[in-house]
C-alpha positions in Angstrom: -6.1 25.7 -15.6 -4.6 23.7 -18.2 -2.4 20.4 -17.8 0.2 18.6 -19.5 -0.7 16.7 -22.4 0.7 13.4 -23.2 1.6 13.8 -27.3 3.3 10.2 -27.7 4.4 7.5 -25.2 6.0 4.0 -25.6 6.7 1.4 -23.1 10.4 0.9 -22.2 9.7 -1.5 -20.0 7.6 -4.6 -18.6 7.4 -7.3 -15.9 5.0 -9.1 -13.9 4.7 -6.4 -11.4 5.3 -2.8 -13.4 5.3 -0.9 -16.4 7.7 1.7 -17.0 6.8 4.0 -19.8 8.2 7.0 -21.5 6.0 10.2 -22.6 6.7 13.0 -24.6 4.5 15.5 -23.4 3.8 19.3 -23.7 2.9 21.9 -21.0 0.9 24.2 -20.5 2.9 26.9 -22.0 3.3 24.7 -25.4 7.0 24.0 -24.5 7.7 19.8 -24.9 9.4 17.6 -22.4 9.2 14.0 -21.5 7.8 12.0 -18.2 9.2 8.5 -16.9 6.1 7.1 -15.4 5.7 4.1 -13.3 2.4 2.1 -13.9 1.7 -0.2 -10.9 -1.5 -1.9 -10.3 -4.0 0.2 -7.1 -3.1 -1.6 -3.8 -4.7 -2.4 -0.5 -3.5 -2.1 3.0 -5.1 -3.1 6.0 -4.4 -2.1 9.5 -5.9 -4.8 11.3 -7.2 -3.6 14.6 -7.6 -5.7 17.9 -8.6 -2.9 20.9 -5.1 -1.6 21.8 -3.4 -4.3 18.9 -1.8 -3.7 15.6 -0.8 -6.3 13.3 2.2 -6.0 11.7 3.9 -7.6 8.9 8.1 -7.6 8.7 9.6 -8.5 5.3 12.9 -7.6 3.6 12.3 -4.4 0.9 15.4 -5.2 -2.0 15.5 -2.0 -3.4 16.3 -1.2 0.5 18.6 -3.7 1.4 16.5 -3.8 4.9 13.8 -5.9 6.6 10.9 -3.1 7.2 7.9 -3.7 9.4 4.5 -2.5 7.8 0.8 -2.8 7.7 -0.5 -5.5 5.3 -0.4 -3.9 2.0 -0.4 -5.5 -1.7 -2.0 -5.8 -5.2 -4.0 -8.5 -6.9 -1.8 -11.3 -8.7 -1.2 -11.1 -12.3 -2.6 -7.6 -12.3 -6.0 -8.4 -11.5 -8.6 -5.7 -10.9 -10.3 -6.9 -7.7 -12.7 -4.6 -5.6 -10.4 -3.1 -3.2 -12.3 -4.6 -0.5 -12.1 -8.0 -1.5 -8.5 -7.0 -2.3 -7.7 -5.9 1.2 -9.3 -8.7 2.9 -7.4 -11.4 0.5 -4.0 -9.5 1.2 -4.8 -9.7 5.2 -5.6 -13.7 4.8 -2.6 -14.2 2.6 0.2 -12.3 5.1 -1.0 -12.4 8.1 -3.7 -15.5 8.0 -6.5 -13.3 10.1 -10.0 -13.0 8.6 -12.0 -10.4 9.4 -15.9 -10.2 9.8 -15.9 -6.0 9.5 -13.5 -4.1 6.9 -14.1 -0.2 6.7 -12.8 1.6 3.8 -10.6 4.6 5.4 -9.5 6.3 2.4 -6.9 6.5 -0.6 -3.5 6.9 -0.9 -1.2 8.1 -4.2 2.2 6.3 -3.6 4.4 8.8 -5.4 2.4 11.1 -8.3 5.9 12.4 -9.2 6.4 9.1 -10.7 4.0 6.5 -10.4 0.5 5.8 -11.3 0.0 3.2 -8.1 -2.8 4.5 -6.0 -3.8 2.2 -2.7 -7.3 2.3 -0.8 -6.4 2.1 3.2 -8.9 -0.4 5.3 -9.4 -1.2 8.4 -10.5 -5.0 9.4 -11.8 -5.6 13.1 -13.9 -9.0 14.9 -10.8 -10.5 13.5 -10.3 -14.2 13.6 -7.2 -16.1 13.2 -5.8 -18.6 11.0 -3.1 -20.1 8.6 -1.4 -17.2 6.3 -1.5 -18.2 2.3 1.8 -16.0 1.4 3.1 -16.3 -1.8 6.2 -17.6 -3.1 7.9 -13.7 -2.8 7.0 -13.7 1.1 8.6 -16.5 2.6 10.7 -14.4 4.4 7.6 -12.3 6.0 6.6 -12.3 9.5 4.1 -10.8 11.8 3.3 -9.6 15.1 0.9 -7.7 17.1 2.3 -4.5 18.7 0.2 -1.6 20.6 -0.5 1.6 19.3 2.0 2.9 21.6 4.7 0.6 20.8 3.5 1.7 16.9 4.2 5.0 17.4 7.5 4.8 19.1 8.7 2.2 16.2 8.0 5.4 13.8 9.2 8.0 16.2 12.8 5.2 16.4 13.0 4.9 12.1 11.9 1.3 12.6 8.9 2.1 10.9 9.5 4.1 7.8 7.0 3.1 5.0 5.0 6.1 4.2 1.9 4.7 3.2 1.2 2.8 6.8 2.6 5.9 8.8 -0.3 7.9 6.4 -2.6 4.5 7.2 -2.3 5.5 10.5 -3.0 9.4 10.4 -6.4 8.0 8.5 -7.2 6.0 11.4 -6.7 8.4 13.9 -8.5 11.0 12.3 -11.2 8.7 11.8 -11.0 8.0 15.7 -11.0 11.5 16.2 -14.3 12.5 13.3 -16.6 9.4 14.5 -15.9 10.2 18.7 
C-alpha cells in the first residue's frame, strides 16, 4: 500500500524540548496537503515495582493547569540519545532517587502518531534501593509516593490518574504478569 510522501518541510518552530515542523506532503492518490508534526525526543518510563508497591511521581502538567500523578517518565537532557535503558534508570534516580539492580524492557509506546514523532520504551525496575532524587531545575515542584496496585487502579478508575502512557505502562505490565505466569 502506498503512504504519504513528505515533498517539502520547514521548521516553524524550535526550543530546548520540541520541534514543530510544517510538511507539504502528497497522498497516496497524488492529491497534496500539509502535516503539523511534533518532533520530541523517545522517552522512558519506569514503573518501579516493590511486591504490592508502585511508585509514583506527582508534578503540575502547564498545558493542564493540574498537578497529575504518573509513573517516572522523561527524555535525555539536551536531546541526547541515550540507550533507553540507561535512560530509564537515570529518569528513575533523578525523580524518584531509587536505584534499581533489575530493569526489564516491557515494550514501546507512540505518544500521539496523529501529531508527534515521540515514541517512549516502558521498563520496569525491581530489587530497588533508595536514595536522594537529582530532579532538575523544571521538577521542583514533583513529588512521590508509593501506592498499591489497588489503590493504582482506583486513582485511574477516580480521573486522578489520567496520563495515557502510564495507564498503557500498566496494561504492559499486567499482560506481562499474565504471559510469564
Amino acid at each position: 500500500m502506498e503512504s504519504i510522501r513528505r515533498v517539502a518541510s520547514r521548521e516553524v518552530y524550535r526550543n530546548d524540548w520540541l520541534t514543530l515542523r510544517e510538511d507539504d506532503i502528497q497522498r497516496p492518490d497524488g492529491s497534496d496537503g500539509i502535516y503539523a508534526v511534533v518532533d520530541k525526543p523517545n522517552y522512558a518510563l519506569v514503573i518501579a515495582c516493590d511486591g504490592d508497591r508502585l511508585m509514583l511521581v506527582e508534578q503540575y502538567r502547564y498545558p493542564l493547569g493540574l498537578r497529575r500523578w504518573e509513573f517516572p517518565q522523561g527524555t535525555a537532557p539536551g536531546r541526547a540519545d541515550m540507550e533507553p535503558a540507561e535512560l530509564a534508570a537515570r529518569e528513575l534516580r533523578e525523580e524518584t532517587g531509587l536505584r534499581a539492580d533489575s530493569i526489564t524492557r516491557l515494550g514501546l509506546l507512540d505518544v500521539a502518531p496523529g501529531m508527534s514523532s515521540q515514541r517512549g520504551w516502558v521498563f520496569l525496575a525491581t530489587e530497588l534501593t533508595e536514595g536522594a532524587h537529582e530532579r532538575e531545575h523544571e521538577e521542583q515542584d514533583m513529588r512521590s509516593a508509593w501506592f498499591t496496585r489497588d489503590e493504582f487502579e482506583q486513582m485511574i478508575t477516580e480521573g486522578t490518574i489520567t496520563d495515557a502512557q502510564s495507564i498503557a505502562a500498566y496494561g504492559m505490565l499486567l499482560l506481562r504478569e499474565r504471559t510469564t505466569g
